[in-house]
PQR file with spaces between the fields and no chain letter, atoms N, CA, C, O and H, PARSE charges and radii, in Angstrom:
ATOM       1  N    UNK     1     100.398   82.142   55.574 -0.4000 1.5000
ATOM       2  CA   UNK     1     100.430   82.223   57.026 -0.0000 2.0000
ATOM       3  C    UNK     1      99.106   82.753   57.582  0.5500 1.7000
ATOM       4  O    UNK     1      98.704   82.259   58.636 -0.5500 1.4000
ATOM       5  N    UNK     2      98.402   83.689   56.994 -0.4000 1.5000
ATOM       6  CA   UNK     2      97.133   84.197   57.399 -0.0000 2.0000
ATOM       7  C    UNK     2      96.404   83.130   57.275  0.5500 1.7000
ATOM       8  O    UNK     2      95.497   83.176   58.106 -0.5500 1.4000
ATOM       9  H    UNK     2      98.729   84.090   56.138  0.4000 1.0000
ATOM      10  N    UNK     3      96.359   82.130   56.598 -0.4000 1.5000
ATOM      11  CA   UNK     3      94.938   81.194   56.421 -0.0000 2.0000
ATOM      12  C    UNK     3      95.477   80.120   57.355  0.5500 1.7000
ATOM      13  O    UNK     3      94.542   79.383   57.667 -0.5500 1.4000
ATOM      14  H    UNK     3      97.096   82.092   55.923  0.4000 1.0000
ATOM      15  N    UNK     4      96.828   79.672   58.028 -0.4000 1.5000
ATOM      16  CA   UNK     4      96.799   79.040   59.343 -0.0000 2.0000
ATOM      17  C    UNK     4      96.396   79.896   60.553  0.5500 1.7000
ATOM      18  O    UNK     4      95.697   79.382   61.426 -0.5500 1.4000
ATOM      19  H    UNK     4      97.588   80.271   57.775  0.4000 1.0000
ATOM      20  N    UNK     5      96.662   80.740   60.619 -0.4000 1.5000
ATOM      21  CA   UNK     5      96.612   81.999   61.799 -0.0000 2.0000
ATOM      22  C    UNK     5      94.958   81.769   61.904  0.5500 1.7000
ATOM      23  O    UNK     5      94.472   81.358   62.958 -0.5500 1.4000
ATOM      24  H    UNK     5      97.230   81.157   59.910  0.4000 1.0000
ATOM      25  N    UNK     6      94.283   82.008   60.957 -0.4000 1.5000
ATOM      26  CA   UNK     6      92.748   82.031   60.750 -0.0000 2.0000
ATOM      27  C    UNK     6      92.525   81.041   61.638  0.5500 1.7000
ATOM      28  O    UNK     6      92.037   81.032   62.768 -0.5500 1.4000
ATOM      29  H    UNK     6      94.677   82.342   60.101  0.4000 1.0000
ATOM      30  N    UNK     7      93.105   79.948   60.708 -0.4000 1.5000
ATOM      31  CA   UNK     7      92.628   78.652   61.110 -0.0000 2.0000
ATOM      32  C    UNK     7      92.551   78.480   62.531  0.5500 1.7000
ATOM      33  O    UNK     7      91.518   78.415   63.197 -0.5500 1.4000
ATOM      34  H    UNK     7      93.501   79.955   59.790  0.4000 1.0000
ATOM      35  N    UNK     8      93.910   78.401   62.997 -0.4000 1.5000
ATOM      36  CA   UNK     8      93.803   78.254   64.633 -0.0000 2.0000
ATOM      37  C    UNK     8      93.249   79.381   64.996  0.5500 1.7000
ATOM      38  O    UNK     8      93.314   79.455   66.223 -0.5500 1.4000
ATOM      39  H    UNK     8      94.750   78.454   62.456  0.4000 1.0000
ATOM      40  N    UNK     9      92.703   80.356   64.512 -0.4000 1.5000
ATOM      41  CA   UNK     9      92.030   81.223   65.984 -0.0000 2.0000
ATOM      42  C    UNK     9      90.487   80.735   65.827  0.5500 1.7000
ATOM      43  O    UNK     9      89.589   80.646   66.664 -0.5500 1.4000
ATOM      44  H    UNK     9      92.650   80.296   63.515  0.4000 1.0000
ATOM      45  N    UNK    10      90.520   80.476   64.545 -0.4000 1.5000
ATOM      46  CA   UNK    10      88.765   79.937   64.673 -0.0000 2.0000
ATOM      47  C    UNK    10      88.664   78.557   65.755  0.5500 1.7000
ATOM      48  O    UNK    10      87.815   78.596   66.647 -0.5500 1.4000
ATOM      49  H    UNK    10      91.249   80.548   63.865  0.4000 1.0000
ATOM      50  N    UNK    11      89.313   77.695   65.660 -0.4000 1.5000
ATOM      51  CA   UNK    11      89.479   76.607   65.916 -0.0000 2.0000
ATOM      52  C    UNK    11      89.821   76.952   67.537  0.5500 1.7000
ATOM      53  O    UNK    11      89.088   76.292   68.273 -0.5500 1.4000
ATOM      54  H    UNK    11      90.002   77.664   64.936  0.4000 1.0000
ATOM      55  N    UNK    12      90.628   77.706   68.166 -0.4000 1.5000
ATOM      56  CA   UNK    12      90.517   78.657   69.505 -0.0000 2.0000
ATOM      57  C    UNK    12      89.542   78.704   70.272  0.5500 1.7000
ATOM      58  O    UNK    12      89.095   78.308   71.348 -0.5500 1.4000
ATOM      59  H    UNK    12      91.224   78.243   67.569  0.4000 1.0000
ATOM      60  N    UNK    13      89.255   79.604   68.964 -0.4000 1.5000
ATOM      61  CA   UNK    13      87.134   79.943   69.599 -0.0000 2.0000
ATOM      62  C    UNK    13      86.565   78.765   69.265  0.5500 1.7000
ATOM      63  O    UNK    13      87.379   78.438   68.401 -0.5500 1.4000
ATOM      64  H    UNK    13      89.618   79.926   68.090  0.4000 1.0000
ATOM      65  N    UNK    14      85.975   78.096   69.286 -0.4000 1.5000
ATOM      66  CA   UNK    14      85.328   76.753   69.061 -0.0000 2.0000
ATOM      67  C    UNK    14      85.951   76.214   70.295  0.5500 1.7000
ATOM      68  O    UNK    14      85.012   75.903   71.028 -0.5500 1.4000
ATOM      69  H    UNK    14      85.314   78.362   69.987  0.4000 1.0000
ATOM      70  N    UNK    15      86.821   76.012   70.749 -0.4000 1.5000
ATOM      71  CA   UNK    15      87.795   75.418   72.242 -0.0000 2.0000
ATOM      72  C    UNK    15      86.870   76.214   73.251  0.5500 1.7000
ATOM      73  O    UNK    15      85.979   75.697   73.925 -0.5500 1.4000
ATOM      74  H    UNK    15      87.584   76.265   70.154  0.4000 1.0000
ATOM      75  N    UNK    16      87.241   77.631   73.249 -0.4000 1.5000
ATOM      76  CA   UNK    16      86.737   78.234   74.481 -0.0000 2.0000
ATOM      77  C    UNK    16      85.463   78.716   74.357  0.5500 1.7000
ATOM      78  O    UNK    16      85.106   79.521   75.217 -0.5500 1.4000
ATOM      79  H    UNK    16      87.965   78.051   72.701  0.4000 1.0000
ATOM      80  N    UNK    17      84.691   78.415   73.490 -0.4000 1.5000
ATOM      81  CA   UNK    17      82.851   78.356   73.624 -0.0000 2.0000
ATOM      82  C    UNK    17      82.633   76.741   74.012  0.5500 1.7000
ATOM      83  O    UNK    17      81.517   76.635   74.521 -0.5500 1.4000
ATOM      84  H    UNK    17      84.982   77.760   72.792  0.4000 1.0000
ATOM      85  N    UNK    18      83.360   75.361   73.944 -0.4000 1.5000
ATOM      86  CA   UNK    18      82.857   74.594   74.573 -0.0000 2.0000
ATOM      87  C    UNK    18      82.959   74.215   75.490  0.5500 1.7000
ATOM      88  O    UNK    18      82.054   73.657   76.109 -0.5500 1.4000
ATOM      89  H    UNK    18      84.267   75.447   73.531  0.4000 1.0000
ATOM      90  N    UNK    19      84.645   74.476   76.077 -0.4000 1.5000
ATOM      91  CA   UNK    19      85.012   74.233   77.533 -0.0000 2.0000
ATOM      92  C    UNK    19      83.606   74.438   78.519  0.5500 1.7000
ATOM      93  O    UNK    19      83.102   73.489   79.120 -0.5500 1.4000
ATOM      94  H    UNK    19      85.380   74.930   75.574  0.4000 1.0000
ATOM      95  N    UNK    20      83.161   75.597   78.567 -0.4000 1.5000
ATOM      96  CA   UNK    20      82.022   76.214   79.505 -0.0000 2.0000
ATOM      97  C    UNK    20      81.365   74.953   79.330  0.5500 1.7000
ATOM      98  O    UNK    20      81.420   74.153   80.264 -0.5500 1.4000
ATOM      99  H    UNK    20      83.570   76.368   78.079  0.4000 1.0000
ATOM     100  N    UNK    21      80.692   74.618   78.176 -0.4000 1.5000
ATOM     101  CA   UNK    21      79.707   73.637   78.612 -0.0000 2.0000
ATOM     102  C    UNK    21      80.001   72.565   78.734  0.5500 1.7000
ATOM     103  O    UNK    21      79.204   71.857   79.350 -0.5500 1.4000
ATOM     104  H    UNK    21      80.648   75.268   77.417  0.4000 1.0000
ATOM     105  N    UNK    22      81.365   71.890   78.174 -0.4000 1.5000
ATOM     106  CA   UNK    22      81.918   70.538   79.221 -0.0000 2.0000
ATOM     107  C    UNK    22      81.929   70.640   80.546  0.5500 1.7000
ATOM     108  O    UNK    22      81.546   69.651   81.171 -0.5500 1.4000
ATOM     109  H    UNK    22      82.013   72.465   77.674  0.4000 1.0000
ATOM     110  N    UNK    23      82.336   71.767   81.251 -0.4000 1.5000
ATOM     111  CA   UNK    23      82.393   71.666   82.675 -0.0000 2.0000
ATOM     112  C    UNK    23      81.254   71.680   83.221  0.5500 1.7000
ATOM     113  O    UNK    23      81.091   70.773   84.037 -0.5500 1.4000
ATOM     114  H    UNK    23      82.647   72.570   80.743  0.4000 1.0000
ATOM     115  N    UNK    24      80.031   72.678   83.010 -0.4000 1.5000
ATOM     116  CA   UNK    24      78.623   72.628   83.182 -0.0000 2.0000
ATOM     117  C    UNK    24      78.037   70.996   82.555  0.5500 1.7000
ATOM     118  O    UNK    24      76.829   71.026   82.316 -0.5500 1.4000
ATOM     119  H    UNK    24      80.164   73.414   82.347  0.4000 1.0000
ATOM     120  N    UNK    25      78.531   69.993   82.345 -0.4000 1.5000
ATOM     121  CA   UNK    25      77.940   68.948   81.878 -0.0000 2.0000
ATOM     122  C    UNK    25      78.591   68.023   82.633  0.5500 1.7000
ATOM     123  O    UNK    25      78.009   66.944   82.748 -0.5500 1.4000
ATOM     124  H    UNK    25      79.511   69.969   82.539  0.4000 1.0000
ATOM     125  N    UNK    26      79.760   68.166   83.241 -0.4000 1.5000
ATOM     126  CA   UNK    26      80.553   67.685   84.215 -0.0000 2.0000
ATOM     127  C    UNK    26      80.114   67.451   85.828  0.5500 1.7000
ATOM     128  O    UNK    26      80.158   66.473   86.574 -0.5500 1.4000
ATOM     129  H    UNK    26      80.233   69.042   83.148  0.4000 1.0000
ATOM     130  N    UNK    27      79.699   68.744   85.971 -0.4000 1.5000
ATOM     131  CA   UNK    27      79.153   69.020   87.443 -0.0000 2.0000
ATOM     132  C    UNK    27      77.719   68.571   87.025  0.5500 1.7000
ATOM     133  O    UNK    27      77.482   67.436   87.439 -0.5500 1.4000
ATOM     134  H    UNK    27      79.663   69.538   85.365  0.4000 1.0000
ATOM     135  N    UNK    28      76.883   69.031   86.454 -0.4000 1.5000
ATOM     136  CA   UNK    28      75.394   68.250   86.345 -0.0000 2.0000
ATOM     137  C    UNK    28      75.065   67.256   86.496  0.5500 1.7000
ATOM     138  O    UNK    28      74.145   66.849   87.204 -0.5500 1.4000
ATOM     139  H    UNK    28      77.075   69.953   86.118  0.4000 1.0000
ATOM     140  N    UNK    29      76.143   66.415   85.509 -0.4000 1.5000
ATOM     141  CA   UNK    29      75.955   64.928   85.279 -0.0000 2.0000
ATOM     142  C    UNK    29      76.806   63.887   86.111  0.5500 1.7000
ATOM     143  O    UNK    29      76.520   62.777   86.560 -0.5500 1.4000
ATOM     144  H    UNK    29      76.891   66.746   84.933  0.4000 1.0000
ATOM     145  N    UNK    30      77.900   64.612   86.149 -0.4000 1.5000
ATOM     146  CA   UNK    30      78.838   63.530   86.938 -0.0000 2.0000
ATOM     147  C    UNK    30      79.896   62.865   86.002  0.5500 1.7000
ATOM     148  O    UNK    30      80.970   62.397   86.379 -0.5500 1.4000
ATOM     149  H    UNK    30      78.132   65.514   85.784  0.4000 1.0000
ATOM     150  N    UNK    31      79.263   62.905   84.287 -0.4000 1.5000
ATOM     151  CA   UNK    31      80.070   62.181   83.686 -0.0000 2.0000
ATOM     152  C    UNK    31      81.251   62.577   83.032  0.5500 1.7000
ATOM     153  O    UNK    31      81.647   63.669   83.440 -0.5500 1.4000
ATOM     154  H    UNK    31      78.390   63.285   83.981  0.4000 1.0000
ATOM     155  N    UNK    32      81.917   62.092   82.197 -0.4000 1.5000
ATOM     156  CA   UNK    32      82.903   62.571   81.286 -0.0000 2.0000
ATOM     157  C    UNK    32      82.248   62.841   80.154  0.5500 1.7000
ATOM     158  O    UNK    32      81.279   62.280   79.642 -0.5500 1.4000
ATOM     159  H    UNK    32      81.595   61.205   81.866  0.4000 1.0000
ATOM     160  N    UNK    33      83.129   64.122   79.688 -0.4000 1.5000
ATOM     161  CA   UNK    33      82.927   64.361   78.264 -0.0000 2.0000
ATOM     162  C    UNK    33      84.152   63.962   77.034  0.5500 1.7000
ATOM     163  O    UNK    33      85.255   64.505   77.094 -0.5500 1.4000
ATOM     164  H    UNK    33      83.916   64.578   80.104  0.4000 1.0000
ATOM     165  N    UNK    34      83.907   63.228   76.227 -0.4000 1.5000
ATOM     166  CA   UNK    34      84.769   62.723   75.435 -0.0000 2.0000
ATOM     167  C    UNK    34      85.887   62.060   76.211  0.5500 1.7000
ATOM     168  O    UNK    34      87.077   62.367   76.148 -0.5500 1.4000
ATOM     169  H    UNK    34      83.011   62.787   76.178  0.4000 1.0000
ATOM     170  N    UNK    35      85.203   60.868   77.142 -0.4000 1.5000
ATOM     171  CA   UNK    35      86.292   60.614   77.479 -0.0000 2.0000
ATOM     172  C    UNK    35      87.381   60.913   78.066  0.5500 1.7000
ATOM     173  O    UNK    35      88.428   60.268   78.005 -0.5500 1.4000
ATOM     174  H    UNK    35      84.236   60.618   77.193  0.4000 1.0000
ATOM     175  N    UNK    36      87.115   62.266   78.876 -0.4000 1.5000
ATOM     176  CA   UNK    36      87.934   63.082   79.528 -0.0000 2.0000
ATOM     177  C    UNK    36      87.231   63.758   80.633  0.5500 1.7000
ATOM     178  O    UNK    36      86.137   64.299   80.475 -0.5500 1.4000
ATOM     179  H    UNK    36      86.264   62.790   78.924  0.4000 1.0000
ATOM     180  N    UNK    37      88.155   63.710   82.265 -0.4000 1.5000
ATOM     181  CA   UNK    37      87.674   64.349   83.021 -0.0000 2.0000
ATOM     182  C    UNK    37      87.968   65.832   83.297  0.5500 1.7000
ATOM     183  O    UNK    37      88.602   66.270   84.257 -0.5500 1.4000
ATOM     184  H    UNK    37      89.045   63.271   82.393  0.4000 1.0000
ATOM     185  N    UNK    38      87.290   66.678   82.098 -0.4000 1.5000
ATOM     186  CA   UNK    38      87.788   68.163   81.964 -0.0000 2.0000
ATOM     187  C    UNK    38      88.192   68.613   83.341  0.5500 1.7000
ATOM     188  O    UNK    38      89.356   68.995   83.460 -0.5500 1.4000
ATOM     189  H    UNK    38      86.775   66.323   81.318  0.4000 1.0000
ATOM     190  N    UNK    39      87.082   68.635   84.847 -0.4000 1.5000
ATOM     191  CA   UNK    39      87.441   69.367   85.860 -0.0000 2.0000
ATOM     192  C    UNK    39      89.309   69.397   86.504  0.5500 1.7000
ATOM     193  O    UNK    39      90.039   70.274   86.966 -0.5500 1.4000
ATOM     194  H    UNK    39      86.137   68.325   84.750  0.4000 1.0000
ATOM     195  N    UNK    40      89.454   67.958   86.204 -0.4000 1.5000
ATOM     196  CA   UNK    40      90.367   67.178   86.936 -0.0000 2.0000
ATOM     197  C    UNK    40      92.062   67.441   86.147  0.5500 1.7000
ATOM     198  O    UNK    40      93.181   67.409   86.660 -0.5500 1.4000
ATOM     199  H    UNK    40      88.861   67.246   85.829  0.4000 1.0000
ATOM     200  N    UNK    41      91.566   67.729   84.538 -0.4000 1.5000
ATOM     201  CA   UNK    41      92.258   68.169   83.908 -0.0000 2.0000
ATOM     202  C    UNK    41      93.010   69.842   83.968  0.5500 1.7000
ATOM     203  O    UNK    41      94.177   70.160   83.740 -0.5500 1.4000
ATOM     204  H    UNK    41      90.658   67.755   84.122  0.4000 1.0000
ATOM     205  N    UNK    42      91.764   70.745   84.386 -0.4000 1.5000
ATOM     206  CA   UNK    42      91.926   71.995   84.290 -0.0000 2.0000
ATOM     207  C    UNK    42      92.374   72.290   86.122  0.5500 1.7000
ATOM     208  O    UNK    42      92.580   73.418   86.572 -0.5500 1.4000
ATOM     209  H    UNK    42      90.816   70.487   84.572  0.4000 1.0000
ATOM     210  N    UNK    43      92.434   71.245   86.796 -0.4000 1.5000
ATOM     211  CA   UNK    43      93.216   71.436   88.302 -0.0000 2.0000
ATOM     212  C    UNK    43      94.243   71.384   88.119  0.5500 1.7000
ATOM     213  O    UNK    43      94.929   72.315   88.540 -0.5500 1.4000
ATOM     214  H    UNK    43      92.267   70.330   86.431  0.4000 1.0000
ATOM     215  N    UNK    44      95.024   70.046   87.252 -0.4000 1.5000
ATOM     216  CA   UNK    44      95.899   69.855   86.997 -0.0000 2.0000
ATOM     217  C    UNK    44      96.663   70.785   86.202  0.5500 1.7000
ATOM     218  O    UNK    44      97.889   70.813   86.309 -0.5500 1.4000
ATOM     219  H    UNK    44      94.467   69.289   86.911  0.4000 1.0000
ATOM     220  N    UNK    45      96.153   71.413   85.553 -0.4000 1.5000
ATOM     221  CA   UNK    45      96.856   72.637   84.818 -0.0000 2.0000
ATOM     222  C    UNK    45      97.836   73.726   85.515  0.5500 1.7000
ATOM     223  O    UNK    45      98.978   74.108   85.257 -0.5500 1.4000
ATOM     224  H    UNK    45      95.157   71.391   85.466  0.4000 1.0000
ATOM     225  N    UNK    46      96.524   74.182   86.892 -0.4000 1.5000
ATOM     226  CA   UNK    46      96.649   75.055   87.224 -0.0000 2.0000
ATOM     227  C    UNK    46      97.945   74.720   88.533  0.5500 1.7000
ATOM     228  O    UNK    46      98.924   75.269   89.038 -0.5500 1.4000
ATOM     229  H    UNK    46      95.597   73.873   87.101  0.4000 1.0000
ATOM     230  N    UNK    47      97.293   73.669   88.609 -0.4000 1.5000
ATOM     231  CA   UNK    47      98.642   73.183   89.668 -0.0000 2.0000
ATOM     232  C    UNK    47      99.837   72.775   89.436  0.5500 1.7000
ATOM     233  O    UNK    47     100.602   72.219   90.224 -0.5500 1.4000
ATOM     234  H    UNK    47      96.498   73.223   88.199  0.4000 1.0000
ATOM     235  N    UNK    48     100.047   73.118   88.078 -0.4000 1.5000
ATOM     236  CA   UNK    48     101.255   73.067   87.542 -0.0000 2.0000
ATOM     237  C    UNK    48     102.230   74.116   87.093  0.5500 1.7000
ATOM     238  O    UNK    48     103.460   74.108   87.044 -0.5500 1.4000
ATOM     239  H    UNK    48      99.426   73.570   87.438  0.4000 1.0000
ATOM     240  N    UNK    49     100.911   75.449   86.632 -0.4000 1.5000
ATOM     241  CA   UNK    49     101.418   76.819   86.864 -0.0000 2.0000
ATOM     242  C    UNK    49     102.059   76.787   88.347  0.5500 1.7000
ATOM     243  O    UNK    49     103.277   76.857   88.513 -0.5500 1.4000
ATOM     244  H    UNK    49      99.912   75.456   86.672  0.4000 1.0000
ATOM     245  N    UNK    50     101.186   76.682   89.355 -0.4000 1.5000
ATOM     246  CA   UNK    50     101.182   77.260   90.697 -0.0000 2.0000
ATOM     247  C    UNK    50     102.771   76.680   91.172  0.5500 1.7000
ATOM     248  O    UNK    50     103.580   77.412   91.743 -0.5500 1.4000
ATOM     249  H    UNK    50     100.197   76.625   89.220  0.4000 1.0000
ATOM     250  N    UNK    51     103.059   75.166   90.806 -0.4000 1.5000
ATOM     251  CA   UNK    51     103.863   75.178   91.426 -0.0000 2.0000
ATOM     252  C    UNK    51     105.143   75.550   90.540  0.5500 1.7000
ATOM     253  O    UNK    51     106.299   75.427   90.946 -0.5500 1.4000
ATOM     254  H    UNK    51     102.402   74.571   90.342  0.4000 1.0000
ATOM     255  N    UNK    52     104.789   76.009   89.306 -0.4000 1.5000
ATOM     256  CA   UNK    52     106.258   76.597   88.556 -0.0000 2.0000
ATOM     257  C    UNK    52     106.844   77.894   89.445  0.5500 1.7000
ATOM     258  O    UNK    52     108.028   78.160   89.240 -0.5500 1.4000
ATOM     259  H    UNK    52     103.851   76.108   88.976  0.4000 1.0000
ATOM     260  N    UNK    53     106.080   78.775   90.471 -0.4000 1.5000
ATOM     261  CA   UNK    53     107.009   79.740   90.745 -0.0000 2.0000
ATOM     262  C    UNK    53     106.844   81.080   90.030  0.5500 1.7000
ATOM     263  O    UNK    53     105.882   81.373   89.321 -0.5500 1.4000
ATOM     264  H    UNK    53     105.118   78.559   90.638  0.4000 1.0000
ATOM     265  N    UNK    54     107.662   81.685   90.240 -0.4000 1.5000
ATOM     266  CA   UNK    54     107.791   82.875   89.333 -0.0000 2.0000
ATOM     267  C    UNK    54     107.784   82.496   87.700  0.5500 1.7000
ATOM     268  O    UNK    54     107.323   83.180   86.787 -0.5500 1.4000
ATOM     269  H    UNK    54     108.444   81.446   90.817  0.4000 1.0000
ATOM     270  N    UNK    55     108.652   80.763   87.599 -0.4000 1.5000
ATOM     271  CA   UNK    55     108.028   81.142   85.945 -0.0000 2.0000
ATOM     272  C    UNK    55     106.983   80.481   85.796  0.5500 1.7000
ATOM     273  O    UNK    55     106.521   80.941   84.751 -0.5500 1.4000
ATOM     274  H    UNK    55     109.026   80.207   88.342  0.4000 1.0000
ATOM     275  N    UNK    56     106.271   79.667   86.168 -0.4000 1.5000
ATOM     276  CA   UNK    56     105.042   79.625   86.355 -0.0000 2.0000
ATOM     277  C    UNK    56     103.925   81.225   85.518  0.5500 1.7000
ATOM     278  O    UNK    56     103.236   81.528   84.544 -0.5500 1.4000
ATOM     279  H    UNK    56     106.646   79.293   87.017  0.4000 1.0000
ATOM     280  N    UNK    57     104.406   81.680   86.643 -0.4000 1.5000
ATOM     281  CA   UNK    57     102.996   82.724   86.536 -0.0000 2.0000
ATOM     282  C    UNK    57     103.721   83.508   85.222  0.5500 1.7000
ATOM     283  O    UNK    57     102.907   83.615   84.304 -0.5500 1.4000
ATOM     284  H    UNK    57     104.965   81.434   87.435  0.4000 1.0000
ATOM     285  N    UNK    58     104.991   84.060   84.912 -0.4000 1.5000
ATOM     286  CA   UNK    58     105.632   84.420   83.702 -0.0000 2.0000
ATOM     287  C    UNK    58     104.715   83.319   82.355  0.5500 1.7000
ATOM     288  O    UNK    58     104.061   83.646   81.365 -0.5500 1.4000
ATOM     289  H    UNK    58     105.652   83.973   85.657  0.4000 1.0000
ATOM     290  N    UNK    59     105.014   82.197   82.834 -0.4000 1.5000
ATOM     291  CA   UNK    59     103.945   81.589   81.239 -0.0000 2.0000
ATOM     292  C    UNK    59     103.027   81.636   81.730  0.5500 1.7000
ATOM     293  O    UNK    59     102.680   80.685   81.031 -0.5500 1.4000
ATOM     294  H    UNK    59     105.545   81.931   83.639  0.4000 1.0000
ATOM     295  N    UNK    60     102.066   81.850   82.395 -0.4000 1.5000
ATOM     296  CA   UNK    60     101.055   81.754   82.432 -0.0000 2.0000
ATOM     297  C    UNK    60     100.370   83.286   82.021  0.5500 1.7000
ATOM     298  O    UNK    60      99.328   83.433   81.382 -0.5500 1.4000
ATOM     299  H    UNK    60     102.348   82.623   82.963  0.4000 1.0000
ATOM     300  N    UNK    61     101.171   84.288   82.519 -0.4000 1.5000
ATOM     301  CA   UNK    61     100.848   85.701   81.403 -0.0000 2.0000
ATOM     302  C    UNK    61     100.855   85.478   80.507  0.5500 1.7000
ATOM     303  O    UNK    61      99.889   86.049   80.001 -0.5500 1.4000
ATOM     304  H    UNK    61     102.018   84.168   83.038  0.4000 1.0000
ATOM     305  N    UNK    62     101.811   84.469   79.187 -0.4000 1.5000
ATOM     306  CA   UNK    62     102.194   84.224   78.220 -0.0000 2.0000
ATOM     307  C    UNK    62     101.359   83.469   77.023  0.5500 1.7000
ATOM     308  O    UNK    62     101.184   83.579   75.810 -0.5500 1.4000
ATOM     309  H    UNK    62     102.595   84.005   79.598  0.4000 1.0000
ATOM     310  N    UNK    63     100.922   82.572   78.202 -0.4000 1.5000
ATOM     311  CA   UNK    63      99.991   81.991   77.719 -0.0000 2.0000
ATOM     312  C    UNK    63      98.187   82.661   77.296  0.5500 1.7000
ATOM     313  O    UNK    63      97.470   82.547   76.301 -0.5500 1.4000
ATOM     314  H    UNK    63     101.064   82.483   79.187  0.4000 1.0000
ATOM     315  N    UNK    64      98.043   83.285   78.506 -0.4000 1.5000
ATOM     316  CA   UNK    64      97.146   83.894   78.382 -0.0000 2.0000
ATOM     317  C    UNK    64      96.782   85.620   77.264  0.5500 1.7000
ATOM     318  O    UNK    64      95.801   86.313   76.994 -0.5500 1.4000
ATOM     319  H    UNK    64      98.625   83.377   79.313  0.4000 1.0000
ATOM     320  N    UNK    65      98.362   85.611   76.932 -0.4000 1.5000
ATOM     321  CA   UNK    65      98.409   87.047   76.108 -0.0000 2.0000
ATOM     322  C    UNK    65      97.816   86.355   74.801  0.5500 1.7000
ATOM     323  O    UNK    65      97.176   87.039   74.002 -0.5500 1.4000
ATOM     324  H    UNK    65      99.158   85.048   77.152  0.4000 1.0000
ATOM     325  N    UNK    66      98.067   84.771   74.551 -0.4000 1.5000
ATOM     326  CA   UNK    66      97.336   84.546   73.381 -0.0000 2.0000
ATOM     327  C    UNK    66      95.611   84.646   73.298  0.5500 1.7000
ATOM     328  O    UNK    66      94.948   84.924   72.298 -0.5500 1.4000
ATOM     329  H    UNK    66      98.587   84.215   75.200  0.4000 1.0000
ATOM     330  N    UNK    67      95.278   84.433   74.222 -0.4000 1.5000
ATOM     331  CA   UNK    67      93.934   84.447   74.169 -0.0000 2.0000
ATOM     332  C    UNK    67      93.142   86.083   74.113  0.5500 1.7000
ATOM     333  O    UNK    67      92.195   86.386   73.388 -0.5500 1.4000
ATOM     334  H    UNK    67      95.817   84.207   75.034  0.4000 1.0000
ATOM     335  N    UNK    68      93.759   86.855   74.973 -0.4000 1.5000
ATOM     336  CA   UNK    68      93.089   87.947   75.099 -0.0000 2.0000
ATOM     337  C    UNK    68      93.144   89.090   73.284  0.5500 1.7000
ATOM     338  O    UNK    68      94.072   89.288   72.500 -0.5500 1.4000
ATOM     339  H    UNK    68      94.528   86.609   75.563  0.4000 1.0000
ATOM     340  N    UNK    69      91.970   89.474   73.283 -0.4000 1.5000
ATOM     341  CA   UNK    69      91.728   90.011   71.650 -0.0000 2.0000
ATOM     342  C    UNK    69      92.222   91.563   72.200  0.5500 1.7000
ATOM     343  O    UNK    69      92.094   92.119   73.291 -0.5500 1.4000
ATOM     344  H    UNK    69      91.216   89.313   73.920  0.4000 1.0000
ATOM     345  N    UNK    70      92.923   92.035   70.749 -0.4000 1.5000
ATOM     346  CA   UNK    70      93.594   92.957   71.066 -0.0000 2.0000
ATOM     347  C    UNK    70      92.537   93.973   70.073  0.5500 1.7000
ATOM     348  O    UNK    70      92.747   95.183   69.988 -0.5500 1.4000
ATOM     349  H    UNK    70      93.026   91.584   69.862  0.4000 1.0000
């Protein structure tokens, strides 16, 4: 279990060191990265928390307790 756990947190970090520069390559350029319109994606996210409500923002603590290093 430790060497999946590893796995996905390395693999985590590698996610959230590139996001930044898809979106900074997004707004610069105009284009997509891999085929994907990250900005349009990460609205959509959020507007899906927003309109969950109270549980909305409940996963969205939830979600976010994974990311933050303890």
């Amino acid at each position: 279990m430790n060497y999946f756990k590893d796995f996905f947190g390395g693999l985590v970090g590698i996610m959230m060191a590139v996001l930044p520069m898809t979106i900074l390559w997004q707004v610069l350029t105009g284009g997509s990265v891999f085929g994907m319109n990250v900005i349009e994606n990460l609205g959509d996210l959020i507007a899906i928390f927003g309109e969950g409500g109270f549980v909305g923002l409940v996963t969205l603590v939830i979600v976010m307790s994974f990311f933050i290093k303890k």
